[in-house]
C-alpha positions in Angstrom: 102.8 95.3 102.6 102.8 95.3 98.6 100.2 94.0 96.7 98.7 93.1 93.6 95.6 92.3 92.3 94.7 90.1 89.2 91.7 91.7 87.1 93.8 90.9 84.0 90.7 88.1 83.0 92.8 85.2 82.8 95.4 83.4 85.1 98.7 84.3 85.5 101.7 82.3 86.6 104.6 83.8 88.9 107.9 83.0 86.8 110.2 84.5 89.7 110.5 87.0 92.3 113.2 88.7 93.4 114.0 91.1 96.0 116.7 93.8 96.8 117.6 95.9 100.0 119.6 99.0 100.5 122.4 97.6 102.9 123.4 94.0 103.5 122.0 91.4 105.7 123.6 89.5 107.3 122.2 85.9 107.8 121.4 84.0 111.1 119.5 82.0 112.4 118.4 83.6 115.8 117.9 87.0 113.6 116.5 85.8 110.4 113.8 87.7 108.1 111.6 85.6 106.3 110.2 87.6 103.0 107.1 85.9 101.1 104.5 86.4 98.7 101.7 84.5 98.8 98.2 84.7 97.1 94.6 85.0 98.4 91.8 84.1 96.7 89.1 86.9 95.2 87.8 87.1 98.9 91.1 88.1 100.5 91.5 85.0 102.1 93.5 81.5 102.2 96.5 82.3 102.0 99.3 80.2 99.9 102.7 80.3 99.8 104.1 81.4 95.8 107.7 82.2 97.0 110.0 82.9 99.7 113.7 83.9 101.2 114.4 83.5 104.7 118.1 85.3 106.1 118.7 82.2 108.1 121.8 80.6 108.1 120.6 78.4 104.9 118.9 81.1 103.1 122.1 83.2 102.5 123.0 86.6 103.5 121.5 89.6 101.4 124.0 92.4 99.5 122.6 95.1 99.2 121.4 96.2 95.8 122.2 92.5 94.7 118.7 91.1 93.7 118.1 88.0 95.3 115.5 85.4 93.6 113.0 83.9 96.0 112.1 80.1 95.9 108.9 79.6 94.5 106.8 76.8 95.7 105.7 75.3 92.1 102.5 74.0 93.0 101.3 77.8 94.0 102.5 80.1 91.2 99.5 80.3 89.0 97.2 83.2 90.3 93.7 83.0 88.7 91.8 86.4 87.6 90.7 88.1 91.0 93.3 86.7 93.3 95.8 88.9 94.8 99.6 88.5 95.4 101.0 90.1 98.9 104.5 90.8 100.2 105.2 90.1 103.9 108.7 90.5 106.0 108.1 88.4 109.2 111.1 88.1 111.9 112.4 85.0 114.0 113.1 85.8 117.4 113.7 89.6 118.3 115.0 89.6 114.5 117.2 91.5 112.5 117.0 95.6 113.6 114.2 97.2 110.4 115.5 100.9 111.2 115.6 103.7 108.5 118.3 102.3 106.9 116.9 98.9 106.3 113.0 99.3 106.6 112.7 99.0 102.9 112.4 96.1 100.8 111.3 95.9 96.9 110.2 92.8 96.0 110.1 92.4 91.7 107.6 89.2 90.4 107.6 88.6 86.7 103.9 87.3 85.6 103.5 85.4 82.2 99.7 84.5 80.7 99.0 80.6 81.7 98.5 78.9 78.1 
């Protein structure tokens, strides 16, 4: 799980996330992968939704090396000072197969100061 932490001093708001995997994946709904990051506040807890992808059958199919942008949930983009962001891959039923080929996923997030 990536993270980061927010001892900038000031609030930042998530503009987008995107993420990219080394070989395509191919979307369904019995499979799927959900990826989100979410923020907790300065004591690592409450966790909120600031953007997600999920390789269901709506979400789309990934390519790989093709970033894909994640949809943010508006009302949880802006990370005050000590909060932290995470990554998380979560899978639906027996989900799609994370072997050395696929176990990695970069997730990007662009921050901007809140004026």
């Amino acid at each position: 799980t990536g993270f980061f932490v927010n001892d900038t001093g000031a609030s930042l708001r998530l503009v987008s996330a995107k993420l990219i995997v080394p070989i395509a994946v191919t979307a369904a709904d019995a499979t799927a992968v959900t990826f989100t990051v979410s923020k907790r506040d300065a004591a690592g807890a409450n966790a909120a939704v600031v953007s997600t992808c999920t390789t269901n059958l709506a979400g789309g199919s990934l390519t790989a090396f093709l970033p894909k942008v994640l949809t943010n949930t508006v009302a949880n983009v802006v990370i005050a000072n000590g909060f932290t962001l995470t990554a998380l891959a979560s899978k639906a039923g027996a989900g799609t197969a994370f072997t050395a080929a696929t176990s990695q996923a970069y997730i990007e997030v662009l921050l901007e100061p809140v004026t």
